[in-house]
C-alpha positions in Angstrom: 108.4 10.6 59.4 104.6 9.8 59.4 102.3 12.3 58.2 98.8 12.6 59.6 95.9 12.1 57.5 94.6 16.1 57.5 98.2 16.9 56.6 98.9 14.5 53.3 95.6 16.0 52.6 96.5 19.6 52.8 99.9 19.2 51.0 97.6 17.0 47.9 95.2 19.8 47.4 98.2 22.5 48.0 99.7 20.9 44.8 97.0 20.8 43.0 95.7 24.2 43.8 99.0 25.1 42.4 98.8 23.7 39.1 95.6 24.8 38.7 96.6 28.4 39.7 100.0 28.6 37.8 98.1 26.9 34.3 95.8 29.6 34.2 98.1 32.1 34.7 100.4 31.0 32.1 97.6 31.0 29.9 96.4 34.4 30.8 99.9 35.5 30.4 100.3 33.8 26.7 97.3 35.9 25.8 98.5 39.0 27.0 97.3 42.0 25.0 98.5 44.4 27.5 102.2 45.0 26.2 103.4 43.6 29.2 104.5 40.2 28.0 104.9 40.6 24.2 106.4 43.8 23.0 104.9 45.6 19.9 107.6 43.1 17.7 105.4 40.4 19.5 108.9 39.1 21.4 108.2 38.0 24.9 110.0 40.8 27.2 111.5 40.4 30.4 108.3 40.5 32.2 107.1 37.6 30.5 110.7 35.4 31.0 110.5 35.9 34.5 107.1 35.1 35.5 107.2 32.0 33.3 110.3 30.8 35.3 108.3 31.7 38.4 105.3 29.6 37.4 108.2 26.6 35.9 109.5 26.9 39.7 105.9 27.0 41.4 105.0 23.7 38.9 108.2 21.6 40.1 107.4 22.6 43.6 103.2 22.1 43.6 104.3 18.8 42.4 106.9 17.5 45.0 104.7 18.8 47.6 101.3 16.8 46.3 103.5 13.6 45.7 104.8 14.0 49.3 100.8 14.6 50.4 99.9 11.3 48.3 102.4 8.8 49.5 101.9 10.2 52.9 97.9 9.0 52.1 99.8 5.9 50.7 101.2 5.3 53.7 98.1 5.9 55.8 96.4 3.4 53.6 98.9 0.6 54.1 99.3 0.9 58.0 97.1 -2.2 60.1 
C-alpha cells in the first residue's frame, strides 16, 4: 500500500500531536490537587488508574500511527 505524501504527513503530525497532548495531561493529572486522582491518603484512585491506562493506550497508538506516517514519507523519499 502507498501512501500519499499529504497523508504520511497527517498520520506524522497526528502522532505527535498525541504525545504532546497525552504528556501534558499526564502531567496535569500527577499534579492533581483536585481529589480526583490522589485521595486524601495521597493513593492514586481509580480515576487516576484509568486515565493513565488511557493515555499508556493513546502513547502506543500516537506512535504506530506517526511511524506508519514516517516510513510512508520514507517511502516517498526513495521512489525515482
Amino acid at each position: 500500500m502507498k501512501l500519499s505524501r499529504p497523508v504520511s504527513w497527517f498520520l506524522l503530525a497526528f502522532g505527535v500531536w498525541s504525545w504532546v497532548i497525552w504528556i501534558t495531561f499526564v502531567r496535569n493529572l500527577w499534579k492533581d490537587a483536585s481529589g480526583l486522582a490522589f485521595d486524601d491518603a495521597g493513593d492514586p484512585t481509580a480515576y487516576f488508574w484509568v486515565h493513565l491506562a488511557l493515555a499508556v493506550v493513546s502513547f502506543i497508538l500516537g506512535t504506530v500511527i506517526g511511524v506508519i506516517g514516517f516510513r510512508g514519507l520514507r517511502a516517498l523519499r526513495r521512489r525515482p
